[in-house]
N, C-alpha and C positions, 0 to 999 in steps of 0.2 A: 504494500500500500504506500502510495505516495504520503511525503509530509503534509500535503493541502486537505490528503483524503484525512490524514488522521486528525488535523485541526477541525476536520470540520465533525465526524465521530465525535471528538470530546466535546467540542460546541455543540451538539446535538444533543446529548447528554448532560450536559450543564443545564442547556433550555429544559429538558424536561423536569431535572431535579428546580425549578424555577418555578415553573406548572404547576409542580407537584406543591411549594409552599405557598402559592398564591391563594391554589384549592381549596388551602386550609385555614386561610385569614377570615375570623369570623363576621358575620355582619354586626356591622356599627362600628367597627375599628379597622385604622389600614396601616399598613408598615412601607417603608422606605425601599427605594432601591439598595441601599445600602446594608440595610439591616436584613436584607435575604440574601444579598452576595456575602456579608462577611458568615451569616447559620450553614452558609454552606462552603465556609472556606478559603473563601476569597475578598478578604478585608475590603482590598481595592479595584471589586467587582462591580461597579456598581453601574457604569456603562454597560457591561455586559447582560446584565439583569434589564437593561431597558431592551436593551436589543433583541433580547429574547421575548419580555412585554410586547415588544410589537411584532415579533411571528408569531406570536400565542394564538394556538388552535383553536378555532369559531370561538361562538358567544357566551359558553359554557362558563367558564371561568371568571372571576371578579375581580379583573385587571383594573377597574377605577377603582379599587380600593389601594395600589399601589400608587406613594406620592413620591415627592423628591422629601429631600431631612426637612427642609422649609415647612412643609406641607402645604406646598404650593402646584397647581395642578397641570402635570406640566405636561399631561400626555393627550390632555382636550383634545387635539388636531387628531387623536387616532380615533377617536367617537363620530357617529354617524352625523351628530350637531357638537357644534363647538360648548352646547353648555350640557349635553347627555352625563357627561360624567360628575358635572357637580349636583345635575337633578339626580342621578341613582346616589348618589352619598348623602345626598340630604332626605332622602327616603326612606333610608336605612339609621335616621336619627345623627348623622355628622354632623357638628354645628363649626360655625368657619367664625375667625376673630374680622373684627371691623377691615382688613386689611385685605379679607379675600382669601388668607391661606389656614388648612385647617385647624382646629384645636387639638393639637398634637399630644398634650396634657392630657385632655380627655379620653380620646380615641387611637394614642398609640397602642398595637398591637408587636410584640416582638418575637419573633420564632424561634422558639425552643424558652420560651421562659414561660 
């Protein structure tokens, strides 16, 4: 197997272990890019975790519940309208500070704690 083939195996593999913790973010709390790239290993994953967010397999999964650390919403542009993702979190009880980004106090979720 070429070197390309096998980065993209292990990328392949990352994205599903990525899937896999998104799956399990409960409703009313969301977690960071960051805080599912370092549960799975990779402190300074956190690019990677979005990359994978955005080939994430159909509608299944509750990828608006993943934010940046901010909890700032920064993956609008991948939602069918630009405000779908802040209407499902607000539906699921997410409430956002005066400023637009979420209350991270409230509704931080961290994986494996």
């Amino acid at each position: 197997m070429s070197p390309k083939g096998k980065r993209g195996t292990m990328a392949s593999e990352f994205f599903e272990k990525v899937w896999d913790v998104v799956a399990e973010i409960p409703m009313g709390k969301v977690t960071t890019y960051g805080h599912i790239a370092a549960f799975l290993g990779n402190k300074r994953g956190a690019r990677t975790v979005g990359w994978a967010m955005k080939a994430a397999p159909g509608p299944h999964l509750p990828c608006h519940r993943v934010v940046n650390r901010k909890g700032e919403l920064t993956a609008r542009n991948r939602f069918a309208t630009p405000h779908l993702m802040e209407e499902r979190l607000r539906s699921e009880g997410i409430t956002f500070k005066p400023d637009g980004c979420i209350d991270m106090k409230a509704h931080l979720w961290v994986p494996g704690e």
